[in-house]
GUTOR-392286 format. One record per residue: residue number from 1; x, y negated, z of N, C-alpha, C in turn; residue in one letter. Coordinates in nm, 3 decimals. Layout:
BEGIN
atom i = NUM	n_x = X	n_y = Y	n_z = Z	ca_x = X	ca_y = Y	ca_z = Z	c_x = X	c_y = Y	c_z = Z	aa = A
...
//
This chain:
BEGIN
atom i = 1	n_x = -9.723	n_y = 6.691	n_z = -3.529	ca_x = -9.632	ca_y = 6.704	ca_z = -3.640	c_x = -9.625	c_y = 6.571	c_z = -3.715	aa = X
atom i = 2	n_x = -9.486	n_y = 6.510	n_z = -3.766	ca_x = -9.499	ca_y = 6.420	ca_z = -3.826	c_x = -9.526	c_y = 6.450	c_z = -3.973	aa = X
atom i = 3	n_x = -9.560	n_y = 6.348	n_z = -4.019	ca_x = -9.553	ca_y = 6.325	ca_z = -4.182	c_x = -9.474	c_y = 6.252	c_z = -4.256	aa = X
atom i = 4	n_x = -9.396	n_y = 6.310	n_z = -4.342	ca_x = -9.305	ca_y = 6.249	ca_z = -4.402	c_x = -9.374	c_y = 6.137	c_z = -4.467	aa = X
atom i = 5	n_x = -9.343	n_y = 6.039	n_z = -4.562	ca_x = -9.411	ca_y = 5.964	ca_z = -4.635	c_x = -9.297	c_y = 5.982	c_z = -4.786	aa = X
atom i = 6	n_x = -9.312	n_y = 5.960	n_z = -4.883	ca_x = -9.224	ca_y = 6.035	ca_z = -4.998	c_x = -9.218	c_y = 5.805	c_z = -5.004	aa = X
atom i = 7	n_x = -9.097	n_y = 5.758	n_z = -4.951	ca_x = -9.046	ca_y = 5.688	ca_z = -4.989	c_x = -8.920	c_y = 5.682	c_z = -5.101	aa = X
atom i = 8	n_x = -8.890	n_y = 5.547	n_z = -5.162	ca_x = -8.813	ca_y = 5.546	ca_z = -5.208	c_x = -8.674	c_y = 5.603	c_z = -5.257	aa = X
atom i = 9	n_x = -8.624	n_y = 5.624	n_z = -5.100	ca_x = -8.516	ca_y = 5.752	ca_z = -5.098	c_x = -8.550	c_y = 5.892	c_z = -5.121	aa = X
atom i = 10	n_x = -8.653	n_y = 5.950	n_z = -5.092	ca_x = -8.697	ca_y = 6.050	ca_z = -5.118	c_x = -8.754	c_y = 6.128	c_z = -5.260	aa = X
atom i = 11	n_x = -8.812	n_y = 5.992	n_z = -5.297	ca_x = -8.845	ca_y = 6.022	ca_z = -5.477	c_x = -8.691	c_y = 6.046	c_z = -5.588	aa = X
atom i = 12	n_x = -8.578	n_y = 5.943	n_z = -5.516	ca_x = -8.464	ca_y = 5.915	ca_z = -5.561	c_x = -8.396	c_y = 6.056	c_z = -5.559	aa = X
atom i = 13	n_x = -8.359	n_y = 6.132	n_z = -5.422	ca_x = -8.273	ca_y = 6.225	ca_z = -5.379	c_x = -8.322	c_y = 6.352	c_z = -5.458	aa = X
atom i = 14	n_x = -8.455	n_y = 6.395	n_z = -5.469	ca_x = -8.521	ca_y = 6.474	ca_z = -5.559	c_x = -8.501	c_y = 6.436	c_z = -5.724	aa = X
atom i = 15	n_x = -8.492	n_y = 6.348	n_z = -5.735	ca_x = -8.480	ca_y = 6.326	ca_z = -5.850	c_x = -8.361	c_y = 6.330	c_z = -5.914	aa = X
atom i = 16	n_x = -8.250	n_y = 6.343	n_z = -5.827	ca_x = -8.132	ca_y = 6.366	ca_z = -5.862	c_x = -8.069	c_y = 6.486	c_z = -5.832	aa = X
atom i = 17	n_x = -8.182	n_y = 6.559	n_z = -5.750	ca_x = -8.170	ca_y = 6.692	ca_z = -5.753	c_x = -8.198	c_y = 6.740	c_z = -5.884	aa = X
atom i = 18	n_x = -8.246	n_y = 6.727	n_z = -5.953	ca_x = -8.358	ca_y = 6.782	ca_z = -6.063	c_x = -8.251	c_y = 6.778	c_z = -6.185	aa = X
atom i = 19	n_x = -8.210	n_y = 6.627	n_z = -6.216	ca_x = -8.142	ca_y = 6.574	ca_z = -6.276	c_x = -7.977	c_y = 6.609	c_z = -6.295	aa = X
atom i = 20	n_x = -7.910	n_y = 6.604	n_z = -6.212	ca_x = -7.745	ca_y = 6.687	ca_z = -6.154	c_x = -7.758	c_y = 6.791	c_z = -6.025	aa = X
atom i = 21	n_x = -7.792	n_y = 6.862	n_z = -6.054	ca_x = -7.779	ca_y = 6.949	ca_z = -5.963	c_x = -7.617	c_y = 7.046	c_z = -5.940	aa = X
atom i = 22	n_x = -7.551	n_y = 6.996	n_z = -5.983	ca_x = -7.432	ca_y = 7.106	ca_z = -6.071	c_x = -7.308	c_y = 7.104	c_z = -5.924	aa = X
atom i = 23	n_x = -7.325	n_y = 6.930	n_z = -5.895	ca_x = -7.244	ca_y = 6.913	ca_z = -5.752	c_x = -7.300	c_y = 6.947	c_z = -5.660	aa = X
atom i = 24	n_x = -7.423	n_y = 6.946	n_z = -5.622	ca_x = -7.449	ca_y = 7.025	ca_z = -5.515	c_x = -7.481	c_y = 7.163	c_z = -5.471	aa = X
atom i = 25	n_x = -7.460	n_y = 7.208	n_z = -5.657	ca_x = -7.459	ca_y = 7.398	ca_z = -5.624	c_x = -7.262	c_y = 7.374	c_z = -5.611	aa = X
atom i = 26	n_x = -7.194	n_y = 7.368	n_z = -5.645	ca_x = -7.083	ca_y = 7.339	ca_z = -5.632	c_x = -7.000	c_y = 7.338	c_z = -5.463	aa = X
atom i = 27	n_x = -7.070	n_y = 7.263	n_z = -5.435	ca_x = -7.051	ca_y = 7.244	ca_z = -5.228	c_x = -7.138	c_y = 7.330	c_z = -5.195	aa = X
atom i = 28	n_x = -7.238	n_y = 7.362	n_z = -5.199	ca_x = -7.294	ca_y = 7.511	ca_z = -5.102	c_x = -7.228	c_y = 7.636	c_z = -5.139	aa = X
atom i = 29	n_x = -7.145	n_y = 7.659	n_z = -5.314	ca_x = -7.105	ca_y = 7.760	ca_z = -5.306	c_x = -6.956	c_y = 7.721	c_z = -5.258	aa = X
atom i = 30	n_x = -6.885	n_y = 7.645	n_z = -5.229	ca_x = -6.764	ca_y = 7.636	ca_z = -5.168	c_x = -6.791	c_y = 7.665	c_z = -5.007	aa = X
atom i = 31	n_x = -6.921	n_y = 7.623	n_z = -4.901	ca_x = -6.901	ca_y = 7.649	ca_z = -4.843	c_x = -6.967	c_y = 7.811	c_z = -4.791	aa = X
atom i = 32	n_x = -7.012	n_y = 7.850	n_z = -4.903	ca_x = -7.017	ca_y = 8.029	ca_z = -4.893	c_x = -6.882	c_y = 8.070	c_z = -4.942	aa = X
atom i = 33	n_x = -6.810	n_y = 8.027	n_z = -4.951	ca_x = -6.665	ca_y = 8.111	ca_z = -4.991	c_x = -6.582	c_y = 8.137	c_z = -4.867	aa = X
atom i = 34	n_x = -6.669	n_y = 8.032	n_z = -4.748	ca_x = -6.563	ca_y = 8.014	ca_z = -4.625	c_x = -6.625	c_y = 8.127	c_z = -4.516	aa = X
atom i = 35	n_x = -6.546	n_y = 8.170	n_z = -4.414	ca_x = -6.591	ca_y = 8.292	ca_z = -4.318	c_x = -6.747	c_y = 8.218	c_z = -4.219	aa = X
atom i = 36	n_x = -6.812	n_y = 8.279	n_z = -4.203	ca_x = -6.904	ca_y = 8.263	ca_z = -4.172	c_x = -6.888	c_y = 8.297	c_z = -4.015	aa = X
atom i = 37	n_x = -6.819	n_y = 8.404	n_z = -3.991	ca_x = -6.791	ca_y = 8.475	ca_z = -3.865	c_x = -6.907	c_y = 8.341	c_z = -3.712	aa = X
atom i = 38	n_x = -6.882	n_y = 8.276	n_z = -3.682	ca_x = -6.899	ca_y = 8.190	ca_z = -3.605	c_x = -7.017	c_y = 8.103	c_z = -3.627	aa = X
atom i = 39	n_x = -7.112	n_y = 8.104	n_z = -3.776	ca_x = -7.215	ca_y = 8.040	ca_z = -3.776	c_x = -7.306	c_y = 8.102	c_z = -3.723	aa = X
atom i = 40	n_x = -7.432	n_y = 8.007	n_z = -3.678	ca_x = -7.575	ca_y = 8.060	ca_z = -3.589	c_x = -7.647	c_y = 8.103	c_z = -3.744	aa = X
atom i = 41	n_x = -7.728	n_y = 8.184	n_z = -3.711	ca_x = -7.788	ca_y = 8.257	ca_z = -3.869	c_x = -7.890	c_y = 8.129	c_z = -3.927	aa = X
atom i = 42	n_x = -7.951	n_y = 8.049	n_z = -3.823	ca_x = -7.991	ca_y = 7.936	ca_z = -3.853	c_x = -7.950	c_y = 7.834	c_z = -4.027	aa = X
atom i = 43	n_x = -7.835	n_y = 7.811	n_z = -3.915	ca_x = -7.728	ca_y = 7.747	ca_z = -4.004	c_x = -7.693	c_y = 7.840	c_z = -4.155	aa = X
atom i = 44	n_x = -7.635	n_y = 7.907	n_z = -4.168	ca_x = -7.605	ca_y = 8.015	ca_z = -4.243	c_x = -7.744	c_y = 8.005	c_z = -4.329	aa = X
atom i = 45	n_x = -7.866	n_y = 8.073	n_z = -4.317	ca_x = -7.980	ca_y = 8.010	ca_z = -4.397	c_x = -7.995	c_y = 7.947	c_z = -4.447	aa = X
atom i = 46	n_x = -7.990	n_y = 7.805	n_z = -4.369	ca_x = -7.990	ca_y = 7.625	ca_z = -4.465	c_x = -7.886	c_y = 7.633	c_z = -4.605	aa = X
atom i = 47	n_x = -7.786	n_y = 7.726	n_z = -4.555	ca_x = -7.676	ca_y = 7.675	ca_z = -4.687	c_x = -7.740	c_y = 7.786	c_z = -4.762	aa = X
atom i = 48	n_x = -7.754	n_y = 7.888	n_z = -4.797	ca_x = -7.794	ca_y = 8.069	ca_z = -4.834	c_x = -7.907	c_y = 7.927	c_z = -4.887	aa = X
atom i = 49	n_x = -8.040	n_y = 7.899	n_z = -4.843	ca_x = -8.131	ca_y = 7.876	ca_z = -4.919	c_x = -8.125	c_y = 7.665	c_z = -4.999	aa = X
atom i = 50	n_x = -8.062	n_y = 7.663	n_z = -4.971	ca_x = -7.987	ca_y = 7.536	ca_z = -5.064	c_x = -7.920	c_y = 7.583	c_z = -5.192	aa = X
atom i = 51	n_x = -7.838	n_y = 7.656	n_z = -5.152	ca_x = -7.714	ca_y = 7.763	ca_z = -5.277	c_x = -7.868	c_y = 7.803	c_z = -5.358	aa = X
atom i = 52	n_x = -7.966	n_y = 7.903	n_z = -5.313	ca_x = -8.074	ca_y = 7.938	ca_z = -5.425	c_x = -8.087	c_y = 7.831	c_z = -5.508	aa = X
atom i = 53	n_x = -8.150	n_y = 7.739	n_z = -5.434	ca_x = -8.232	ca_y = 7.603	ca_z = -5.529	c_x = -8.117	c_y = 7.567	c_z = -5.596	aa = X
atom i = 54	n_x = -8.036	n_y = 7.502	n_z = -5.584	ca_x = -7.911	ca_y = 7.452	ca_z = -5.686	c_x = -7.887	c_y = 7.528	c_z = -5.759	aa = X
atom i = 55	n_x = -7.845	n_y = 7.706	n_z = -5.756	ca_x = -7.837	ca_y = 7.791	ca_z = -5.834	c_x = -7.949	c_y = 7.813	c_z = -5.972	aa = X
atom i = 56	n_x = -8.093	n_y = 7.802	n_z = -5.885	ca_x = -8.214	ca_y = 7.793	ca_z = -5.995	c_x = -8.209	c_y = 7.680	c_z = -6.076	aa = X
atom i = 57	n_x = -8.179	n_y = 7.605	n_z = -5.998	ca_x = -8.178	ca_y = 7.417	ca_z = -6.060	c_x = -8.102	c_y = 7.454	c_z = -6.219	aa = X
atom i = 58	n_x = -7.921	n_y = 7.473	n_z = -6.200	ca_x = -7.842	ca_y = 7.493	ca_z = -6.257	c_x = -7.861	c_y = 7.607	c_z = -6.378	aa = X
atom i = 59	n_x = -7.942	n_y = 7.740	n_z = -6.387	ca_x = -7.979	ca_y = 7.836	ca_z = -6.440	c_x = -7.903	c_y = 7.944	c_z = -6.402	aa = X
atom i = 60	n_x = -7.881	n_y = 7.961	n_z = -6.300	ca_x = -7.770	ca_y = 8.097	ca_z = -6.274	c_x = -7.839	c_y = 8.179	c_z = -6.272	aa = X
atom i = 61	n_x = -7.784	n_y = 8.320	n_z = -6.281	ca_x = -7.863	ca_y = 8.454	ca_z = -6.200	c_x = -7.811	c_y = 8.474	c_z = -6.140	aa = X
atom i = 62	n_x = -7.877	n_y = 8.587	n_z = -6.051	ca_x = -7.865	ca_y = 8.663	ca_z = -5.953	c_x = -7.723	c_y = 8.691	c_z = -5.942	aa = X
atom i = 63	n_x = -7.676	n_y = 8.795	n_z = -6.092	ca_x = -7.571	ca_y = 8.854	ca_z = -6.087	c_x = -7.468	c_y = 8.714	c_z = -6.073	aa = X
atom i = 64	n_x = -7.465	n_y = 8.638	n_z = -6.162	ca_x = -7.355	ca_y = 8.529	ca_z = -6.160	c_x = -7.362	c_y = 8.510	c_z = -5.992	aa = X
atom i = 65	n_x = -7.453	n_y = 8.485	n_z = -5.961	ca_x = -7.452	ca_y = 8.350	ca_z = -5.800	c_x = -7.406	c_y = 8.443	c_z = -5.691	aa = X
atom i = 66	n_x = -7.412	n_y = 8.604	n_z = -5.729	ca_x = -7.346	ca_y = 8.640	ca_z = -5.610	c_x = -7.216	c_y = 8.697	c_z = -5.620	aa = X
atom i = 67	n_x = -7.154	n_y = 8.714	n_z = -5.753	ca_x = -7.008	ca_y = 8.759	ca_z = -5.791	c_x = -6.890	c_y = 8.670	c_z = -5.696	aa = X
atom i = 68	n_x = -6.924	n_y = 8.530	n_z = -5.706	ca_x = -6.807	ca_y = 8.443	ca_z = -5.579	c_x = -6.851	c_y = 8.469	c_z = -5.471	aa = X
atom i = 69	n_x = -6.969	n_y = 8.512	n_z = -5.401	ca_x = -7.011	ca_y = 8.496	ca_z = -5.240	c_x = -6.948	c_y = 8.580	c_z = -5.167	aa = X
atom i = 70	n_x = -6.857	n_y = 8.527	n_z = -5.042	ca_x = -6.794	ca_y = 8.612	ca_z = -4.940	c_x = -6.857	c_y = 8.622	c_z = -4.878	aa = X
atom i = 71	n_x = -6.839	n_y = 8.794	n_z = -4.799	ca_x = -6.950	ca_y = 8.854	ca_z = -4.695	c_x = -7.051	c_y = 8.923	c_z = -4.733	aa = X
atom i = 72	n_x = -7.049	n_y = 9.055	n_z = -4.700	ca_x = -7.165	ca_y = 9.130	ca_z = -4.765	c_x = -7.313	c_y = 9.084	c_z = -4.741	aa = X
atom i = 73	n_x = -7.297	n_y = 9.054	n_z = -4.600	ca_x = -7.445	ca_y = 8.954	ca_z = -4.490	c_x = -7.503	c_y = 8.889	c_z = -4.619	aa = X
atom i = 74	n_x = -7.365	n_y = 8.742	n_z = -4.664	ca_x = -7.437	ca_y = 8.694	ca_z = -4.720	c_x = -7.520	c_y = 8.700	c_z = -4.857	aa = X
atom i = 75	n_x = -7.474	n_y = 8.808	n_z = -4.947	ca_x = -7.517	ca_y = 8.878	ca_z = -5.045	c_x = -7.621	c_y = 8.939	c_z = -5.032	aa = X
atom i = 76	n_x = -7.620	n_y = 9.017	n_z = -4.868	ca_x = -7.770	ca_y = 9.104	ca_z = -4.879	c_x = -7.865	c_y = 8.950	c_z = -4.878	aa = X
atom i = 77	n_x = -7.876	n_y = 8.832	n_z = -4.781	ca_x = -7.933	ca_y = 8.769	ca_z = -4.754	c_x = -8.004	c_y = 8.744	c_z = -4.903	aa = X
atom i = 78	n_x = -7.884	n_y = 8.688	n_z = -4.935	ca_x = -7.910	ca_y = 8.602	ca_z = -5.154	c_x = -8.023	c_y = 8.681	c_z = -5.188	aa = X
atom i = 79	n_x = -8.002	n_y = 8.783	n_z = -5.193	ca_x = -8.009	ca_y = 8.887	ca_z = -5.288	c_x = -8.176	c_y = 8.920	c_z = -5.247	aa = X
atom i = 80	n_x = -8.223	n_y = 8.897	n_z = -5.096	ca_x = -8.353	ca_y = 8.949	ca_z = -5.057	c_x = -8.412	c_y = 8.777	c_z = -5.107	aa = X
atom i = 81	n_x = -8.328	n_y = 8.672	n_z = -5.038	ca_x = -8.454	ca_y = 8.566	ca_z = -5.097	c_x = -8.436	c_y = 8.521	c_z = -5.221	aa = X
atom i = 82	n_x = -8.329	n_y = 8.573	n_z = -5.331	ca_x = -8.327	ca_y = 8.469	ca_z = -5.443	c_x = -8.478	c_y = 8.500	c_z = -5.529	aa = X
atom i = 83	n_x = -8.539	n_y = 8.625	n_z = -5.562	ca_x = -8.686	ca_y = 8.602	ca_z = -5.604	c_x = -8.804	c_y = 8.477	c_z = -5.515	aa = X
atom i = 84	n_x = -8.806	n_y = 8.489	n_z = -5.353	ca_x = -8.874	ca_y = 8.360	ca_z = -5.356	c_x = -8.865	c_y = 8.234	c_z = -5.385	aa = X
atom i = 85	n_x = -8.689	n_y = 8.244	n_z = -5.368	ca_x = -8.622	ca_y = 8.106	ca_z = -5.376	c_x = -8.696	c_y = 8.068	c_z = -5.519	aa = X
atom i = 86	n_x = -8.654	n_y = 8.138	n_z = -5.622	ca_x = -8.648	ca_y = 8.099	ca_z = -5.731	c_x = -8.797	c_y = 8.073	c_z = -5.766	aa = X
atom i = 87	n_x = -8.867	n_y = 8.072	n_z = -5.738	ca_x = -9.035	ca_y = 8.100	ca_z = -5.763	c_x = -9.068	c_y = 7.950	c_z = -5.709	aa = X
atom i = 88	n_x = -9.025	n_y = 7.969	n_z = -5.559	ca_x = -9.043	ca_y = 7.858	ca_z = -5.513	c_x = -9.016	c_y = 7.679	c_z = -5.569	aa = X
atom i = 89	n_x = -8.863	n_y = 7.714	n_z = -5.609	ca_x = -8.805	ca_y = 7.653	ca_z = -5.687	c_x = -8.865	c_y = 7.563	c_z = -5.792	aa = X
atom i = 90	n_x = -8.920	n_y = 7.643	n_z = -5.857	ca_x = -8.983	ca_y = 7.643	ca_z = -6.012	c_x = -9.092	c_y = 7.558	c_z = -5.966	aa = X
atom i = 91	n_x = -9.176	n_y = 7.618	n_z = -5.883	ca_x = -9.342	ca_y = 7.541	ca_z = -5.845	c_x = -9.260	c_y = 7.413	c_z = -5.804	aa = X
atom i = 92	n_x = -9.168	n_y = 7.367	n_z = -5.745	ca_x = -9.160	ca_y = 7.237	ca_z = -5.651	c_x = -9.103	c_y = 7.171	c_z = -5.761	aa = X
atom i = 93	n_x = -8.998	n_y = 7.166	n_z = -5.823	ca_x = -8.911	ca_y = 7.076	ca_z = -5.900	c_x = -8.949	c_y = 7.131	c_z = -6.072	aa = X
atom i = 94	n_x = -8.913	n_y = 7.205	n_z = -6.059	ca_x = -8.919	ca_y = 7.232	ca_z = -6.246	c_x = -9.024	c_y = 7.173	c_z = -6.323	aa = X
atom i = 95	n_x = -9.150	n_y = 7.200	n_z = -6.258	ca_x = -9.347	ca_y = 7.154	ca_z = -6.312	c_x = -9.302	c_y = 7.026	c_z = -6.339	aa = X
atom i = 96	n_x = -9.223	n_y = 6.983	n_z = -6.243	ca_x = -9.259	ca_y = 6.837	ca_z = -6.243	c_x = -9.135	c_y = 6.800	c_z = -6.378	aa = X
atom i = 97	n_x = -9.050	n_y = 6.799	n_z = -6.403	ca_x = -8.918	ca_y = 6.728	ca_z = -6.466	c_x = -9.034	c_y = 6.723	c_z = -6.639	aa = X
atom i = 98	n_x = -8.961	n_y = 6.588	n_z = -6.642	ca_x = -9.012	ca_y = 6.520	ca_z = -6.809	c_x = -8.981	c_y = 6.508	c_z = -6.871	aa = X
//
């Protein structure tokens, strides 16, 4: 297994996660608005658990973050991980912001 090393870009990209998060809940929920029909559940996941973190980032709830989401799939999905998401969330980025 490799190891990342938390370079430069990496301290940066987090940190601007933390900081504006607003555009990148913005593009994961535009691309949950689009048919899913044809994604691998893989895929579908990555965006479903990106949309959490930006959503937590941003302060949404539950109810708000899933009122725009097309597809019931993807609602049940939200809806089972947004408690870890959000937990998770909190321990990784929030502890840390100054």
């Amino acid at each position: 297994m490799e190891i990342i090393e938390k370079t430069g870009y990496t301290n940066n990209i987090l940190k601007t996660f933390t900081t504006s998060p607003f555009g990148y809940f913005k593009y994961f929920e535009e691309i949950l608005l689009k048919s899913f029909k044809k994604v691998s559940f893989k895929k579908r996941l990555y965006v479903i658990k990106h949309y959490i973190l930006f959503a937590v980032l941003t302060n949404r709830s539950l109810k708000q973050i899933l009122q725009n989401i097309k597809g019931i799939t993807n609602k049940i999905i939200i809806a089972f991980l947004y408690l870890p998401g959000k937990l998770k969330t909190k321990q990784k980025f929030l502890n840390k912001r100054v």
